[in-house]
C-alpha positions in Angstrom: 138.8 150.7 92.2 137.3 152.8 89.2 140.3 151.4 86.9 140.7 147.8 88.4 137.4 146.7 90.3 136.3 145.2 87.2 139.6 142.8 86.8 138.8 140.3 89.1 135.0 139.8 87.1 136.4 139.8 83.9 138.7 137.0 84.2 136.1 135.2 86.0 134.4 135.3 82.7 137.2 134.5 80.8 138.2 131.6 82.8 135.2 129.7 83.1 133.5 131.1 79.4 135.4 132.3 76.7 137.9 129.6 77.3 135.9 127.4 77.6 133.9 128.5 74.4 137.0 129.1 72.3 137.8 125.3 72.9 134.7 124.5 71.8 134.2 126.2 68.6 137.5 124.4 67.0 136.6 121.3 68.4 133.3 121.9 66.6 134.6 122.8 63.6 137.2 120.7 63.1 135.8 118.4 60.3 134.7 121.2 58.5 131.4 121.8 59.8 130.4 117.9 59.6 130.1 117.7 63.0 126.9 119.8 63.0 125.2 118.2 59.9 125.8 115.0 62.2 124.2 116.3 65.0 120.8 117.3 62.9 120.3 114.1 61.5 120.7 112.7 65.2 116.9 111.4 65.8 117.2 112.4 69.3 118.2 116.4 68.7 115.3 117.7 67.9 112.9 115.9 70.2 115.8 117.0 73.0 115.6 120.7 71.3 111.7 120.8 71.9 111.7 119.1 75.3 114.7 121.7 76.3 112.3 124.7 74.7 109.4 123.3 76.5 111.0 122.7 79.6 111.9 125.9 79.8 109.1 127.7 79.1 106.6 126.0 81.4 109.4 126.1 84.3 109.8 130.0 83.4 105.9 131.1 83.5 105.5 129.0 86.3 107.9 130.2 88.5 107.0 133.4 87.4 103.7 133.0 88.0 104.0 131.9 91.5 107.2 134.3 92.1 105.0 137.3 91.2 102.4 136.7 93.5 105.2 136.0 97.1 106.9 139.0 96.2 103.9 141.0 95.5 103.0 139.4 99.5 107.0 140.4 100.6 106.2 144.1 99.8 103.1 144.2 101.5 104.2 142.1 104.8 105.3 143.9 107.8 108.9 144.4 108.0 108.7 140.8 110.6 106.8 138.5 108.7 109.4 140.2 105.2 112.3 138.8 107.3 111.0 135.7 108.2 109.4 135.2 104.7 112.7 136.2 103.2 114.7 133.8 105.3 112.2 131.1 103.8 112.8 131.8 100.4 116.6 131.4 101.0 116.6 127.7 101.8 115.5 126.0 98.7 118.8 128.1 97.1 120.9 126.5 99.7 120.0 123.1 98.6 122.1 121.5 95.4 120.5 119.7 92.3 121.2 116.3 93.8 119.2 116.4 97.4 116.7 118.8 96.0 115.9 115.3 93.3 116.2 112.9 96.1 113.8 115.4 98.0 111.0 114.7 95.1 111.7 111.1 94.6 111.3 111.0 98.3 108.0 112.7 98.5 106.2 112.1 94.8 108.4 109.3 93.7 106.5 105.7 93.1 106.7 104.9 97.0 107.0 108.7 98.5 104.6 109.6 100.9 102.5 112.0 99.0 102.3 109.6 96.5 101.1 107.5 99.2 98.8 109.2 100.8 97.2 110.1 97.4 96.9 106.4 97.2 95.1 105.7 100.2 92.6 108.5 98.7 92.2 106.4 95.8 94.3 107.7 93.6 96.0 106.0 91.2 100.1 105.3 93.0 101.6 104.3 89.8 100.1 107.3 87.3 101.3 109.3 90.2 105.0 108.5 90.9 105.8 107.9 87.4 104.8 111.6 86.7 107.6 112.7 88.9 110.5 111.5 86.0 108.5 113.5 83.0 108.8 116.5 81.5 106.1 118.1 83.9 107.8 116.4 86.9 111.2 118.4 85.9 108.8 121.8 85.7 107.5 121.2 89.1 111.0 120.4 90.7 112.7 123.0 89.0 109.5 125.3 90.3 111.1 124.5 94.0 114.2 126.7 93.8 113.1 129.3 90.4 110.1 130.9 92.4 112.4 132.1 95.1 114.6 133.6 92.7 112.2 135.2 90.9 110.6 136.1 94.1 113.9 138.0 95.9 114.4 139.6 92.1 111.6 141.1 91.6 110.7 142.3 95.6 112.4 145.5 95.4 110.3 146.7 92.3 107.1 146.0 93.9 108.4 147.6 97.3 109.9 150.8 95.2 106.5 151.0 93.4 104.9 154.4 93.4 101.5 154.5 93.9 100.4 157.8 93.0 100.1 157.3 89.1 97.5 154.2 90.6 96.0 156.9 93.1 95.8 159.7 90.2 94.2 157.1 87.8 91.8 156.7 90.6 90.9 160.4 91.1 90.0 160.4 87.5 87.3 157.3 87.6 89.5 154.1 87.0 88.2 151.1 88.4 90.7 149.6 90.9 91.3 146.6 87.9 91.4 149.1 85.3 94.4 151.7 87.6 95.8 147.9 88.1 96.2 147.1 84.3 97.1 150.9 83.1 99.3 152.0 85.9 101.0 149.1 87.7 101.2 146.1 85.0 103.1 148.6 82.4 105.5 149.4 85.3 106.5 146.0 86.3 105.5 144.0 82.9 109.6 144.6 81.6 111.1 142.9 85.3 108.5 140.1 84.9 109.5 139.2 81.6 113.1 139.7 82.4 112.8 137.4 85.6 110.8 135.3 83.6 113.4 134.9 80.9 116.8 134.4 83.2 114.8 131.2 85.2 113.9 129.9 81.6 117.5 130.3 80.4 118.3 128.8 83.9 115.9 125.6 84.0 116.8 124.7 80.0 120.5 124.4 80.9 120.3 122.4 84.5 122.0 119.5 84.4 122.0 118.5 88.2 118.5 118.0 88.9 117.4 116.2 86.0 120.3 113.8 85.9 119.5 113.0 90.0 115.6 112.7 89.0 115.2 111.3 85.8 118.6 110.1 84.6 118.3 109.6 80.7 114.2 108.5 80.5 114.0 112.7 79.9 115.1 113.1 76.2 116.5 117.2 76.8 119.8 118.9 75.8 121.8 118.6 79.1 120.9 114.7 79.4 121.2 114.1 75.5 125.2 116.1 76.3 125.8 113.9 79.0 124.6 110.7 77.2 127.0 111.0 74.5 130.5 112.4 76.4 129.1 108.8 78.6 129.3 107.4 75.9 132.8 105.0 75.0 133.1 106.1 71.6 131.5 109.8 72.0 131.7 111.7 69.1 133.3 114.8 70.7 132.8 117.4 67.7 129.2 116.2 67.8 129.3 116.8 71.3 131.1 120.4 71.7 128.5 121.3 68.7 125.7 120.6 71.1 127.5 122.4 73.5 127.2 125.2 71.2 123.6 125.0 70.5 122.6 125.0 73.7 124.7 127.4 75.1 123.4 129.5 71.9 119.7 128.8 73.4 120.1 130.2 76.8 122.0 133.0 75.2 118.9 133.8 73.3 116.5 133.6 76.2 119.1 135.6 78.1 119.5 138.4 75.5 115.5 138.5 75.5 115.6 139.3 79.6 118.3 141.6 78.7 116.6 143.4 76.3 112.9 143.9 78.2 115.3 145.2 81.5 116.9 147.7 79.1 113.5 148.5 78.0 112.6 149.4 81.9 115.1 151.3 82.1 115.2 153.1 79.2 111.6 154.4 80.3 112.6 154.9 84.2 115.1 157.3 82.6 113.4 159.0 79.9 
């Protein structure tokens, strides 16, 4: 198992990514590069390169946000209500791209129910279920299964937290917000930022959801992709080099998780 157990993972990998890559970087390149300075003056890249960025950052901090605060609850919970919160948190990553959409179009969509009942209130219906297929309607969807990632991720450091460097700061006349933001925020700061950098990577490439819940009225990297291989006379080394550039960007915001859990570690260790 030390010599082979890693076998069956690496050609995982290289099945479904470096081949996959390594078909896309000729295919890319094939016109000497042209392909790219194509794909820059395209009008809708960069809007689709912000929208992506942006898309992924407020999905990230969000989730984060809220992710922090249930798993800070999971670590306090008694060991029933941790099972039963646990089990919770599960179901929204049972659910694919597709019925979690239909689920929002359903409930905040121009004639869901919430949007309904929000009407009935005297709300506005149509401001309301045309929010849904926007940018911020993508955030809050992708919100739905990101928090319980970043909840079941980061549980175990808040339940393996030691509390004696908060109870020493204490002894010596912190205030319980000043042990808080000395003691415990320095200690969990890099698995935040790493959590909050694999759901950005995550929500900046999903393709399923957005398709199912905005089609192509959200200008964003997966959609513009999809709109152009659509397309009857796609333009596939413009294509496989947005392929490249956004499988570059989630590479980015993946190295930058990578690089704060190192950092945690590195100081857990030394």
């Amino acid at each position: 198992m030390q010599r082979f157990g890693a076998w069956p993972a690496l050609a995982f990998i290289g099945l479904f990514f470096v081949l996959p890559l390594l078909a896309l970087v000729p295919e890319a390149l094939s016109e000497n590069g042209a392909a790219f300075g194509r794909m820059l003056a395209d009008p809708l890249f960069w809007p689709a390169l912000v929208n992506s960025a942006l898309l992924g950052l407020s999905a990230g901090v969000l989730s984060t946000l809220v992710g922090v605060a249930v798993a800070w609850q999971l670590a306090q919970a008694s060991p029933f209500w941790r099972d039963k919160l646990m089990a919770m948190l599960g179901l929204p990553l049972a659910f694919s791209g597709m019925v979690i959409a239909y689920g929002f179009i359903l409930a905040f969509g121009r004639a869901g129910f919430v949007t309904q009942l929000l009407g009935y209130l005297g709300a506005d219906t149509a401001e309301i279920g045309g929010w849904v297929y926007t940018v911020g309607g993508l955030t809050f969807a992708y919100a739905y299964y990101l928090i319980p990632r970043v909840a079941l991720t980061l549980y175990p450091v808040f339940a393996n937290l030691d509390l004696r460097p908060i109870e020493a700061a204490r002894t010596l006349g912190a205030t319980p917000r000043r042990a808080f933001f000395d003691v415990v925020v320095p200690e969990v700061a890099p698995s935040v930022l790493g959590s909050c950098a694999v759901v950005s990577a995550l929500a900046m490439g999903t393709y399923g959801t957005a398709l199912a819940l905005v089609g192509t009225q959200v200008n964003i990297l997966p959609l513009l992709l999809y709109a152009k291989i659509g397309d009857g006379g796609a333009d596939f080394p413009v294509t496989s080099a947005l392929s490249i550039v956004l499988l570059a960007l989630c590479s980015l915001v993946l190295g930058l998780g990578d690089y704060f859990s190192q950092r945690r570690e590195h100081a857990t260790f030394h």
